[in-house]
N, C-alpha and C positions, 0 to 999 in steps of 0.2 A: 572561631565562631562564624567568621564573615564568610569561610569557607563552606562550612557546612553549609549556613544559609542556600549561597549560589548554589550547591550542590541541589539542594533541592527545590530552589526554582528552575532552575536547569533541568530538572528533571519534570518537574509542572508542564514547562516550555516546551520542552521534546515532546509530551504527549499532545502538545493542541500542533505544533509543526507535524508531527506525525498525521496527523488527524485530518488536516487539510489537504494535506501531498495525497487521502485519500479519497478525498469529497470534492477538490477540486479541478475540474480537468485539466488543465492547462498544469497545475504543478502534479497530476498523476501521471501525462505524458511523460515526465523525467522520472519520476520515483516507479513508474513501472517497471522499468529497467532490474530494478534490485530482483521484482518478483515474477521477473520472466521465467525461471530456472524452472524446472519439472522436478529436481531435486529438493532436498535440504540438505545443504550440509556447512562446514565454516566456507567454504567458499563462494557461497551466496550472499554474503554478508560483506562481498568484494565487490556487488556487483554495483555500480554508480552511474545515477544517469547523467545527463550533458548543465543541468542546472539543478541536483543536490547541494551541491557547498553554497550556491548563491542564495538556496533558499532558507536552507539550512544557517548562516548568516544574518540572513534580514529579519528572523526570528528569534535570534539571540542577541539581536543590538539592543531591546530594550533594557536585556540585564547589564549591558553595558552605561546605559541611561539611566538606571537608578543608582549606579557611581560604585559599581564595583567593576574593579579592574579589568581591564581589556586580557590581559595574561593567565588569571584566575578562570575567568568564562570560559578558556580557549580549554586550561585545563580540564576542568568539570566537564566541557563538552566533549573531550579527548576520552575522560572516562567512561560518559557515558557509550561512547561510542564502544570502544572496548569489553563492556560486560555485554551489549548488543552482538557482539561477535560470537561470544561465546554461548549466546544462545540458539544459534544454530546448528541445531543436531539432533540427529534423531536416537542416539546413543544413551540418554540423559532419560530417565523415565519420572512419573510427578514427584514432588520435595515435599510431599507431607504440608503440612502447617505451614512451611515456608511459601508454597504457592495463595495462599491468602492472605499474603501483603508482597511480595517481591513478583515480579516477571521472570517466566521460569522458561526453558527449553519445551516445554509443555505445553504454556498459554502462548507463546512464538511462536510454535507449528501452527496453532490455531490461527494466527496470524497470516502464516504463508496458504492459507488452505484456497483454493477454487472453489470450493465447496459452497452452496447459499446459504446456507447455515454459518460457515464461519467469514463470510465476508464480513471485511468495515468493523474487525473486532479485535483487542486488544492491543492497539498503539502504545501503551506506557515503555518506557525504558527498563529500570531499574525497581522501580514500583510499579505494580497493578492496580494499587487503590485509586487511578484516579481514572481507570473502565469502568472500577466496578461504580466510582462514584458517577458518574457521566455517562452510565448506560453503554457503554461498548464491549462489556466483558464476556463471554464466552467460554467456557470450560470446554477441553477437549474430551470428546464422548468417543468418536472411531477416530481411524486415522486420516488424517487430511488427505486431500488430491492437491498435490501441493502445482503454482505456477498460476496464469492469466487465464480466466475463464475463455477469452479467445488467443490461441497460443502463438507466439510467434511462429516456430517451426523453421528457425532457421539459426545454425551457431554461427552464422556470420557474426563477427564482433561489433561492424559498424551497422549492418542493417540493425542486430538487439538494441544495440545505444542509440539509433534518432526514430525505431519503429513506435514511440509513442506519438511525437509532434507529426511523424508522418501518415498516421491514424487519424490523426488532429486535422490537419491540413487537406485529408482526405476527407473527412466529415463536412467541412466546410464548403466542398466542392457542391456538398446537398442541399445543402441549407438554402428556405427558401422564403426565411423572413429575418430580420434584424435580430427576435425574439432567437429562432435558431444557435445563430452567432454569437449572440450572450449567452446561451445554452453549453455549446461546444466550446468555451473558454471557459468561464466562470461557473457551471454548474457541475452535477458530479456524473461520476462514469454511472451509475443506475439512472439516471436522468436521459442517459447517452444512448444507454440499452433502449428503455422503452422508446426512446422518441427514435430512433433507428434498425439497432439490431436487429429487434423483436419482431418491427412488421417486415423487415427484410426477411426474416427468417418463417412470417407468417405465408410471405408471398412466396417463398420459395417453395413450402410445402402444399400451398395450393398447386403449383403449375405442375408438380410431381404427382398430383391425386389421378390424373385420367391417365397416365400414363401406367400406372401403378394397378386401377381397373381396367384398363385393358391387358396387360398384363397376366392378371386376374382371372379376368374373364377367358385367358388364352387357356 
C-alpha cells in the first residue's frame, strides 16, 4: 500500500518538477538539454543536462520527509523514469481511452513540440490527469516541429550540454537592471523571449526594411 502511495506522489512530484525545469530559467538551462534534439525518438529520452539529477533530487526529498523510504522513492522514481522513456516515439499512434487518464507517446510529442501551440504543455509522467487538472494539457492536432524554438545547430556534445547556462550567462551580459537579473534566473523562458528575443528580432527586421526597398525599388 505504502508503495502505491509513493508511486503516486511521485508521480504528483514529477509533474510540478517537470513544470518548473519549464517556467524557470535557471533550471531550463539544464533541462533544455533533453529537448535540444530536432528528432523524437528513444534516444532523446538519454539526453541529460549538467543539473537534471540535482534537481530532480531536491524535488524528491520531501517524499523522503514524509517518512517513506529513501530506497522506495529511488525506486518509483527509477519507474517513472522508465515508462518516460518509452514514450518517446513517433512509431506509437493515440491509445484510445487510455489517453484520458495515462501519458501517452502522443500527449509526449505534444510535449517535445516547438510549436506555440504546444509549448509549456503536458509535464505528467505516468498520468495526464494532473495537465488536464492544472491547465497544461494539450491534445495533439498536427505533427509537432519537435526541438528548441531557438536551435542549437550544433552536435557538438559539450557545447548541447552547457548551451543553456551559456545563453544564460549571455543574457546577463544585457541586462541592465537588477529587475533584468531576477528575470534571466528565476523567471521563465516566455519572459526571456519578450524582454529580449523579440525586440532583438524587432530590431533586426527593421535595419533589413531599406535595404530590402532598395532592393525593391532596384
Amino acid at each position: 500500500m505504502s508503495f502505491a502511495v509513493c508511486f503516486l506522489l511521485a508521480d504528483f512530484t514529477y509533474y510540478w518538477h517537470h513544470r518548473a525545469t519549464h517556467r524557470v530559467n535557471f533550471l531550463w538551462a539544464t533541462h533544455s538539454v533533453h529537448h535540444s534534439s530536432p528528432y523524437m525518438n528513444i534516444a532523446v529520452a538519454y539526453r541529460f543536462g549538467p543539473l537534471d539529477g540535482l534537481v530532480s533530487a531536491a524535488f524528491h526529498l520531501p517524499l523522503v520527509l514524509l517518512g517513506f523510504h529513501p530506497a522506495i522513492v529511488l525506486v518509483c522514481e527509477n519507474l517513472h523514469q522508465f515508462y518516460q522513456t518509452l514514450l518517446h516515439t513517433e512509431r506509437c499512434p493515440k491509445l484510445g481511452p487510455l489517453e484520458k487518464v495515462f501519458n501517452t507517446p502522443s500527449h509526449h510529442r505534444v510535449h517535445h513540440g516547438s510549436d506555440w501551440k504546444y509549448l509549456d504543455k503536458n509535464y505528467g509522467s505516468v498520468l495526464i490527469i494532473w495537465d488536464k487538472m492544472f491547465g497544461s494539457f494539450r491534445e495533439e492536432d498536427t505533427r509537432p516541429n519537435y526541438g528548441l524554438t531557438i536551435p542549437v545547430n550544433t552536435s557538438n556534445p559539450v557545447s548541447v550540454f552547457f548551451h543553456g547556462y551559456y545563453r544564460m550567462a549571455k543574457d546577463l551580459t544585457q541586462a541592465k537592471s537588477f529587475s533584468d537579473v531576477y528575470g534571466i534566473i528565476f523567471k521563465s523562458p516566455t519572459w526571456r523571449y519578450y524582454r529580449f528575443q523579440k525586440p532583438n528580432e524587432e530590431q533586426s527586421a527593421r535595419q533589413q526594411e531599406p535595404h530590402k526597398s532598395a532592393q525593391e525599388a532596384a
